[in-house]
C-alpha positions in Angstrom: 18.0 6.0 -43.7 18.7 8.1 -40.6 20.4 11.0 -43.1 16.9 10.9 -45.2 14.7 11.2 -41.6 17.0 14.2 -40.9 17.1 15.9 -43.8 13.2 16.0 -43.8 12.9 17.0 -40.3 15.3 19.8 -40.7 13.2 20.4 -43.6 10.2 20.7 -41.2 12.3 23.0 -38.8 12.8 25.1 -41.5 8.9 25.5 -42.7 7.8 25.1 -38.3 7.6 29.3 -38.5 4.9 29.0 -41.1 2.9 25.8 -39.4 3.5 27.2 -35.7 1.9 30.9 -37.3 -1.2 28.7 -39.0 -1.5 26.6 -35.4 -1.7 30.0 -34.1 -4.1 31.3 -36.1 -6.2 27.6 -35.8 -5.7 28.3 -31.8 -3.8 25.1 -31.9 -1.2 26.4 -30.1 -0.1 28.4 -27.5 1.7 32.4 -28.6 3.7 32.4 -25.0 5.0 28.9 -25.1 5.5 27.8 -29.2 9.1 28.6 -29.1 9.3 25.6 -26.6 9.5 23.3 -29.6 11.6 25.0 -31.3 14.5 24.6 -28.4 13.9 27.5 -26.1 13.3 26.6 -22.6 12.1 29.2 -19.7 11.2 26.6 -17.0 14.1 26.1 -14.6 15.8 22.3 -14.2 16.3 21.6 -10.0 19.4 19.7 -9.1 18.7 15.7 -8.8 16.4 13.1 -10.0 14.5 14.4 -13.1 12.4 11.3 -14.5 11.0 12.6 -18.0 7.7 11.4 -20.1 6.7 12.3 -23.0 3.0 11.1 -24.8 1.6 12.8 -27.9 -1.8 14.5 -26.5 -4.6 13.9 -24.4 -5.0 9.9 -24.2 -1.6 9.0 -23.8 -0.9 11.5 -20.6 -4.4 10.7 -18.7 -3.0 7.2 -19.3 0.0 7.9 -17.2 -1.8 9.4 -14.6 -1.5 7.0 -12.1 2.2 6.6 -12.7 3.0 10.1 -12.1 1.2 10.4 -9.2 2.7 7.2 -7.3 5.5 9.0 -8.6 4.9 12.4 -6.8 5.5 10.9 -3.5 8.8 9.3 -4.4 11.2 11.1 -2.1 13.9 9.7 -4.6 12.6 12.0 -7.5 13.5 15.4 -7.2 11.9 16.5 -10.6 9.1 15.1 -13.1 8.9 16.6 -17.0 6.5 15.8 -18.7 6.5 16.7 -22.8 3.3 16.5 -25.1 2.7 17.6 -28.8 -0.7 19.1 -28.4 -2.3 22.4 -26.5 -5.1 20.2 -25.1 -2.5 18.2 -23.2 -1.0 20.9 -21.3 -3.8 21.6 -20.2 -4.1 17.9 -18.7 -0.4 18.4 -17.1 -1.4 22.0 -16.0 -4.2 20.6 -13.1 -1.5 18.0 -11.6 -0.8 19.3 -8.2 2.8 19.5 -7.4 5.8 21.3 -7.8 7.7 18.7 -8.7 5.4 19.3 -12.0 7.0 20.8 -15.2 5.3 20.7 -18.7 7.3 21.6 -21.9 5.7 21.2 -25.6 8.1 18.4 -27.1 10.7 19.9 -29.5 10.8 19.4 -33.2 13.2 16.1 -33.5 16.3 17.7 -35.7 19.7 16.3 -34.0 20.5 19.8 -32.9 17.4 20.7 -30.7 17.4 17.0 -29.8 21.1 17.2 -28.0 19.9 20.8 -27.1 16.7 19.8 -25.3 18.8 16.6 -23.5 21.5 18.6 -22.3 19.4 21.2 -20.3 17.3 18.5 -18.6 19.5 15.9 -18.1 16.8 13.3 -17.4 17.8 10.1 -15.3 15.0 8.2 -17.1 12.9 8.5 -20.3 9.4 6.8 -20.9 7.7 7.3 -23.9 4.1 6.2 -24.0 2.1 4.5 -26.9 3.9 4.8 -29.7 5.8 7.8 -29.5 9.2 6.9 -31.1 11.4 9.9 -32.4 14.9 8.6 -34.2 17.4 11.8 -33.6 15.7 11.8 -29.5 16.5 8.0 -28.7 19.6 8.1 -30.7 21.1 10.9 -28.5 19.7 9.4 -25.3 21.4 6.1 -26.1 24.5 7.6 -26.7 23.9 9.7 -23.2 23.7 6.6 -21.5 20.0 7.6 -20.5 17.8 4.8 -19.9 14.8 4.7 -22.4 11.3 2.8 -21.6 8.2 2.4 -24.3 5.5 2.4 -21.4 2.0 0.9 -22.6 3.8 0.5 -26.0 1.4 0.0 -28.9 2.5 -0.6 -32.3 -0.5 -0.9 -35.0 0.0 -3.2 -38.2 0.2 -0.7 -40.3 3.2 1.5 -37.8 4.8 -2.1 -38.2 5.1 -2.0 -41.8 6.3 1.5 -41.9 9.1 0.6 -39.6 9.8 -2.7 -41.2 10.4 -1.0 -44.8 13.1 1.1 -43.0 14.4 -2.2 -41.2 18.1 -1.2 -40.5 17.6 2.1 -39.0 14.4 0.2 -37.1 17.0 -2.4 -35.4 19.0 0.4 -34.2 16.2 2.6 -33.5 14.6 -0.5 -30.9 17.2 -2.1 -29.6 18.1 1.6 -28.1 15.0 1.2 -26.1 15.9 -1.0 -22.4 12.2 -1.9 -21.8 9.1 -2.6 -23.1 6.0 -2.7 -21.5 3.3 -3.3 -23.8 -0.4 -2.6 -23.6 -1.4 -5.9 -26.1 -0.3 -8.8 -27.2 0.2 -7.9 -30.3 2.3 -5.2 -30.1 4.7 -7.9 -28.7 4.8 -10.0 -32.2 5.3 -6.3 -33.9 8.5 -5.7 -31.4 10.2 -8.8 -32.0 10.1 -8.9 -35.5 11.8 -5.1 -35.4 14.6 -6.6 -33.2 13.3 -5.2 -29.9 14.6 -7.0 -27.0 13.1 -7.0 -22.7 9.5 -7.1 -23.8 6.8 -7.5 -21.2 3.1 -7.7 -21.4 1.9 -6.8 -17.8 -1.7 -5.2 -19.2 -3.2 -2.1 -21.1 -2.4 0.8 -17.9 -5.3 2.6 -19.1 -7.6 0.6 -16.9 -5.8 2.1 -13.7 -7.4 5.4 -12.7 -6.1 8.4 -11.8 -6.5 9.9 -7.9 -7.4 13.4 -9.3 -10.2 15.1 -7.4 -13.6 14.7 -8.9 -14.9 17.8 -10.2 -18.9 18.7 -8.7 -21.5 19.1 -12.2 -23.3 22.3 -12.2 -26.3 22.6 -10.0 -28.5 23.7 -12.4 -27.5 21.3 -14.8 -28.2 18.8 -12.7 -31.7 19.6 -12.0 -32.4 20.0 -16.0 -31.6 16.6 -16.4 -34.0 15.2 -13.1 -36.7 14.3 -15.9 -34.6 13.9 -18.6 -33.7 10.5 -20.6 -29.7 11.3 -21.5 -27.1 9.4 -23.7 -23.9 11.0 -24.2 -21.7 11.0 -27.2 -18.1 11.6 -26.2 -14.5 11.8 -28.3 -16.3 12.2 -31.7 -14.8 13.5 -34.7 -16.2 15.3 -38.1 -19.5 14.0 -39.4 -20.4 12.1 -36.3 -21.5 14.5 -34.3 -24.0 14.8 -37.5 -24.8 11.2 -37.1 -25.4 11.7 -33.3 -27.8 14.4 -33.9 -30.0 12.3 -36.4 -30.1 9.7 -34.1 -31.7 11.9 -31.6 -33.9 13.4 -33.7 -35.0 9.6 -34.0 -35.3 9.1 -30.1 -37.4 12.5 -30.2 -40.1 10.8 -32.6 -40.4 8.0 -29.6 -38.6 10.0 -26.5 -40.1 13.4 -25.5 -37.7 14.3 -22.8 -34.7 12.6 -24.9 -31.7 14.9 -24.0 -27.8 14.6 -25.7 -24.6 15.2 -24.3 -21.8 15.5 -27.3 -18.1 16.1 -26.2 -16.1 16.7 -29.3 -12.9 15.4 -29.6 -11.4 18.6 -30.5 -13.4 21.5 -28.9 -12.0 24.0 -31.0 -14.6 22.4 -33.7 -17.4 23.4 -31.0 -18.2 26.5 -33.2 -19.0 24.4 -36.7 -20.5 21.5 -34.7 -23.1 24.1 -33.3 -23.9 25.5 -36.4 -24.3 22.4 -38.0 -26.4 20.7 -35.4 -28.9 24.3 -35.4 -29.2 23.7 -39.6 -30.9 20.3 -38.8 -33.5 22.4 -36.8 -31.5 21.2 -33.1 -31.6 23.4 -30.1 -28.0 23.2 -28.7 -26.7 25.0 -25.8 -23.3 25.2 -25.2 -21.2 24.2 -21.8 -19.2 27.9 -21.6 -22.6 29.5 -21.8 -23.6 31.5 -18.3 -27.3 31.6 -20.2 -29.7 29.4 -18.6 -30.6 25.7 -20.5 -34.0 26.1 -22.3 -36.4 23.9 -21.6 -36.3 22.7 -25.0 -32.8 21.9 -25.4 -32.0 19.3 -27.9 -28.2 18.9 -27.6 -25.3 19.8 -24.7 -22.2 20.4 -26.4 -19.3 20.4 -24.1 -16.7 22.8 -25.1 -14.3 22.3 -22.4 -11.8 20.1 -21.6 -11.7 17.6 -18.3 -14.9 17.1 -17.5 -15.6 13.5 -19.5 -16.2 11.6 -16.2 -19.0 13.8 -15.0 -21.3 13.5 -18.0 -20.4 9.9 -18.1 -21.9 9.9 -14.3 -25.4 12.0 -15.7 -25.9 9.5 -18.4 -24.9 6.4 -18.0 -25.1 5.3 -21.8 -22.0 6.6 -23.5 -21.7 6.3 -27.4 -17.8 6.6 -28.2 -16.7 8.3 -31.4 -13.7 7.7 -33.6 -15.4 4.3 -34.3 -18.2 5.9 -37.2 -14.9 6.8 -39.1 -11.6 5.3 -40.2 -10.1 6.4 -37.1 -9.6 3.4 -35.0 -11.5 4.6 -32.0 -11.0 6.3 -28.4 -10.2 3.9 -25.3 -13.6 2.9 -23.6 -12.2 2.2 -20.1 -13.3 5.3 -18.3 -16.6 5.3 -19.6 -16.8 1.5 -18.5 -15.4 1.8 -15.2 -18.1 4.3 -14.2 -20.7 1.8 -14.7 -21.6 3.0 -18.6 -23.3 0.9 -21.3 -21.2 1.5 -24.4 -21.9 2.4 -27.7 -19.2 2.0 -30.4 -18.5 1.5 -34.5 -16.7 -1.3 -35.5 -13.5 1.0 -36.6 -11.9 0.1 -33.3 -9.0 -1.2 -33.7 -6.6 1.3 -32.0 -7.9 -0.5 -28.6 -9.4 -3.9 -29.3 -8.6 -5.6 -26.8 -10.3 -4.0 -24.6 -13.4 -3.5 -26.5 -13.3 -7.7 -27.0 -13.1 -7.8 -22.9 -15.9 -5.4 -22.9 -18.3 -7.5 -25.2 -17.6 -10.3 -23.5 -18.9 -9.0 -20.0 -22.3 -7.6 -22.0 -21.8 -3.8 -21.7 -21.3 -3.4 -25.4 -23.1 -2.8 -28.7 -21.6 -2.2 -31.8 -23.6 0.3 -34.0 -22.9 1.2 -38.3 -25.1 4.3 -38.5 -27.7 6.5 -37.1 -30.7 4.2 -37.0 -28.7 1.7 -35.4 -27.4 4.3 -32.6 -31.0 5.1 -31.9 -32.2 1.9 -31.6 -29.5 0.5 -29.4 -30.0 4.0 -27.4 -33.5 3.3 -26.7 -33.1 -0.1 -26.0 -30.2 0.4 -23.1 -33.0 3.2 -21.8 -35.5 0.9 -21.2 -32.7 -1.4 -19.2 -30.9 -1.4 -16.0 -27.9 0.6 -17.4 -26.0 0.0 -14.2 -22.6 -2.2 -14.2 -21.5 -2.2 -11.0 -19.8 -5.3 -11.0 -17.5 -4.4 -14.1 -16.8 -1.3 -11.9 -15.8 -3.4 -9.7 -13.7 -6.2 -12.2 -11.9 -2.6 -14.0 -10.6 -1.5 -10.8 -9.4 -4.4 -9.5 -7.4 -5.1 -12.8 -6.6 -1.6 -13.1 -4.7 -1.6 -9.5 -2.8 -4.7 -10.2 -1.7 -3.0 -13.7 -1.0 -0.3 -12.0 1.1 -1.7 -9.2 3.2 -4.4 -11.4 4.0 -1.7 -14.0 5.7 1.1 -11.3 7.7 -2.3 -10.4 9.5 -2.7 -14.0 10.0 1.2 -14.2 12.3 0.8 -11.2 12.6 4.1 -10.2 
């Protein structure tokens, strides 16, 4: 089964020119680093310690936050890499203040740039995060004697089944891995019955937080929203920014000074987002815009990354997309820990866990469509939408995650 996985990733390598010139185009990637994924490699490896992580995109590296900056201050690491599939995510990597600091876009996983990409960094340690598993990668560091962790692993039902119907090459594939340090408990019934061995269930690490600096909100922003009644929709996906904007158009019926804050999931859909918001007869002002907000602004649409946590501060009612749609959902903690009532569809099962701990402590609605999202809106509105005590609960657990998981990783 490992010769069919090769063949179609070389097959892959071969077509990567015309994807790569297409990501280009979709400004999905970025024209002076793409060849970094194809095994070119400008950034310089330092004698010593390298420790190397790797996470698919945005989610999985703020995830690891915390990690890599208790790991900063480690004398004993001379070097940290840190690999990611998407543009958005280097962007996450590129504010980390250190020199220790490199980013590199993973490489495509043929066997060649594999052993290529190994050889030049010569990590001491690998942790993948989530469910980031690549076959020709973990087979060479295996056979490099390069220890291997599955930090905050996650494996879904249906990554399970895909795994189990390649069951051979899955046995060799996890039992390559040293540790597992899982962010559920059912991801721990999912490992053992692929033959993984050393599992541990310390906690999800996404309720740690990260020490970056918090970034001040605009001035004048800030003074538009003095007399303002704000929700905030934040990770959505196609179609619900639409629902978001009917919903306010509902509040507006009730809510005069009714103001929305949508962060996209993908900002590079800003553009068709706008448009589509302004067809339903919406005002929307953009976040890059230096023009003042009009007075009659409708909608707030954030088109830049890392700023989540200070609209989440404005609003205090946060609606989280990914849930409207079969997408599973996008990780509620942050929004929670900043003393947000939440919003969510029931499509959540990428992180439901946590959204069961949330319902339980009473800072969570589930909604199906846009009356629903309105009326749960104006109902948190006319409420105390304050949850300092879950603040305080999030942190707590999020430290003692935090602590016990930089334990296991042993570095």
């Amino acid at each position: 089964m490992l010769t069919i996985y090769r063949i179609f990733i070389n097959i892959i390598f071969i077509l990567s020119p015309i994807i790569i010139l297409i990501r280009l185009i979709y400004k999905k990637e970025d024209i002076r680093r793409f060849k970094e994924k194809i095994g070119f490699f400008k950034k310089k490896k330092l004698k010593g310690k390298l420790i190397w992580f790797h996470g698919a995109s945005v989610g999985e590296l703020k995830s690891v936050l915390p990690i890599i900056e208790k790991l900063i201050k480690n004398s004993a690491v001379d070097q940290i890499l840190i690999t990611s599939n998407t543009l958005s995510s280097s962007k996450i990597a590129k504010k980390i203040e250190s020199k220790k600091i490199i980013h590199q876009f993973f490489p495509i996983d043929t066997n060649f740039i594999s052993k290529k990409f190994i050889k030049y960094w010569k990590p001491s340690k690998v942790i993948f995060i989530d469910s980031e598993i690549w076959p020709n990668t973990i087979k060479n560091l295996k056979e490099n004697g390069i220890p291997i962790y599955l930090l905050n692993a996650r494996i879904t039902k249906k990554t399970f089944e895909k795994w189990f119907f390649f069951k051979k090459i899955a046995k060799e594939i996890f039992l390559s891995f040293n540790l597992f340090l899982t962010s559920n408990i059912e991801t721990i019934r999912y490992l053992k019955k692929l033959s993984a061995k050393n599992i541990k269930y310390i906690g999800n690490l996404k309720f740690s937080e990260t020490e970056e600096k918090n970034l001040k909100i605009n001035n004048k922003f800030k003074k538009f929203c003095i007399k303002k009644k704000i929700w905030c929709a934040s990770s959505t996906h196609d179609n619900e920014e639409i629902i978001c904007g009917t919903a306010h158009l509902k509040l507006k019926k009730k809510i005069k000074n009714i103001f929305t804050i949508i962060i996209p999931r993908h900002i590079e859909r800003s553009k068709n987002i706008k448009i589509n918001l302004e067809k339903m007869g919406l005002k929307v002002h953009l976040d890059s815009s230096q023009k003042s907000i009009l007075k009659d602004t409708d909608i707030y649409l954030v088109d830049s990354y890392g700023k989540t946590k200070l609209f989440f501060n404005e609003s205090k009612i946060v609606f989280l997309g990914g849930s409207l749609i079969d997408h599973g959902g996008q990780n509620p903690i942050e929004a929670a820990r900043l003393g947000c009532k939440i919003l969510a569809g029931k499509n959540i099962y990428n992180f439901k866990e946590i959204y069961q701990f949330l319902k339980k402590k009473n800072i969570l609605q589930y909604v199906h469509d846009s009356k629903t999202l309105a009326k749960k809106i104006n109902l948190f509105l006319n409420k105390d939408t304050s949850s300092e005590n879950i603040k305080k609960q999030i942190n707590y657990l999020g430290k003692k995650i935090l602590d016990k998981t930089y334990k296991e990783l042993n570095f």
